[in-house]
N, C-alpha and C positions, 0 to 999 in steps of 0.2 A: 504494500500500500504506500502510494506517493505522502509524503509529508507537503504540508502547504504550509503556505507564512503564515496562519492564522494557525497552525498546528504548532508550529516552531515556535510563535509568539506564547502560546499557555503552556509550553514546555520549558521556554525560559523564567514560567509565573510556577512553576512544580504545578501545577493545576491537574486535578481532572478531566478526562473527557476520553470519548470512543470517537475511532474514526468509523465512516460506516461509508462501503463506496457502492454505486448501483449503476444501472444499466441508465444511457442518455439517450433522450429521444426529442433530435432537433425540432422537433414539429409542436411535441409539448412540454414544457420548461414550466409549467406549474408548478406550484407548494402542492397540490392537491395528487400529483401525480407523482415528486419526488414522496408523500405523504405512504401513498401505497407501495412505490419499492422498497421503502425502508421498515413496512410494517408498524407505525406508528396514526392514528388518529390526524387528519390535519389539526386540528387544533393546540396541536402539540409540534407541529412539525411551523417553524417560524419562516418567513419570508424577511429579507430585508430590503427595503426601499431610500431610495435616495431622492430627498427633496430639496427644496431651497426657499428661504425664508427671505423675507422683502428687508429686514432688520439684521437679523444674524448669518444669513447667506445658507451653505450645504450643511445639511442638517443627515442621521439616518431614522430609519423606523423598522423595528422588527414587529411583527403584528402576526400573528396565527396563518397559517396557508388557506383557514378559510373564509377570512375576516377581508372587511375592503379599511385601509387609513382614512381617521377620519381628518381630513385635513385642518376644520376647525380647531378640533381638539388639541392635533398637534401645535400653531398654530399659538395656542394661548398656554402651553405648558413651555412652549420654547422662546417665547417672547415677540413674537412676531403678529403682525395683524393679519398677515396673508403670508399661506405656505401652496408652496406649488412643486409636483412633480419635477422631475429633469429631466428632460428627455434622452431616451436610451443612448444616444452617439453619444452623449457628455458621461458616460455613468464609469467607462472604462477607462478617461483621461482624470476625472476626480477621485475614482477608489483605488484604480490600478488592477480591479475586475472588470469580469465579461455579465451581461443580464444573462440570468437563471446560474449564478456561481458569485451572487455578491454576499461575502462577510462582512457582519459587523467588526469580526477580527483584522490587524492585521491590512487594514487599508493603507495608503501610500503618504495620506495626511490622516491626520487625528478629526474627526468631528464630531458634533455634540452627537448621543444617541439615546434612542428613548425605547423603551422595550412596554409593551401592552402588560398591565397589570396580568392579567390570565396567564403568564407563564409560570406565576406561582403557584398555581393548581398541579405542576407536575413536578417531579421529584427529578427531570431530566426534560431539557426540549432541544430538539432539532435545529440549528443553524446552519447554514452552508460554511463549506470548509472555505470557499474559496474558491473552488475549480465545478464546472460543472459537473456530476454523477461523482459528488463527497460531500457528505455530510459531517458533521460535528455534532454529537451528543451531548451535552454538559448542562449540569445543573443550572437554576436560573438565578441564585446566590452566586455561583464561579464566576458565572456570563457577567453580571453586576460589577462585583470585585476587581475581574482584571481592567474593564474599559473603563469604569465610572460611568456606568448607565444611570438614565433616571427612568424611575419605574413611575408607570401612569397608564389613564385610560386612554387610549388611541387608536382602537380597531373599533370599527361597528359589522358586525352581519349581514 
């Protein structure tokens, strides 16, 4: 199994975590699909998204695989009056990832991150490693600890 910068980063923190690698499938790059190859619940299985705040600038969001961001929300936890998407050609020159392989770990600049309170319903949730078809298992206490996440409501159904 390849080690990724987001793997190397919580091995230089002694951290916790499983790697868990799957089959990719260019067509579908869902939470909802990485959700089934890894045998976990979307709801457990995290997406990260990358936005931009009109005040604080690149912002990320990890939010459940089957949840949508709710931008408001983000938004007014980040200090921003209006947050917005980035659009996918910017996602790989801002994190130093590809869409459907973006970690909160382990990105090329440091930026604020905010994780959907519901990750602490599981004793373990799904992050991407980093590279497409790899995931990251790790507790959502660890995921907190090594980045300085702020925990809050920001996925809606």
């Amino acid at each position: 199994m390849k080690k990724t910068n987001a793997a190397r980063y919580l091995d230089s923190l002694k951290m916790d975590y499983k790697l868990c690698e799957y089959e990719i499938d260019e067509s579908d790059l869902s939470a909802e699909s990485v959700a089934k190859k890894v045998g976990l619940p979307p709801e457990q299985v995290f997406k990260t998204l990358v936005a931009h705040g009109d005040k604080t600038g690149v912002l990320m969001a990890c939010i459940p695989g089957n949840a949508e961001l709710d931008l408001k929300a983000v938004a007014t936890v980040s200090g921003n009056k209006k947050v917005e998407m980035i659009h996918v050609k910017e996602i790989q020159q801002l994190t130093g990832y590809i869409r459907g392989g973006v970690s909160p770990i382990g990105t090329k600049k440091h930026y604020p991150i905010f994780l959907d309170e519901s990750a602490m319903k599981f004793p373990f949730i799904s992050v991407s490693a980093g590279a497409r078809g790899s995931q990251l298992f790790i507790s959502p206490g660890d995921l907190i600890k090594a980045l300085d996440i702020k925990l809050c409501k920001i996925a809606r159904s």
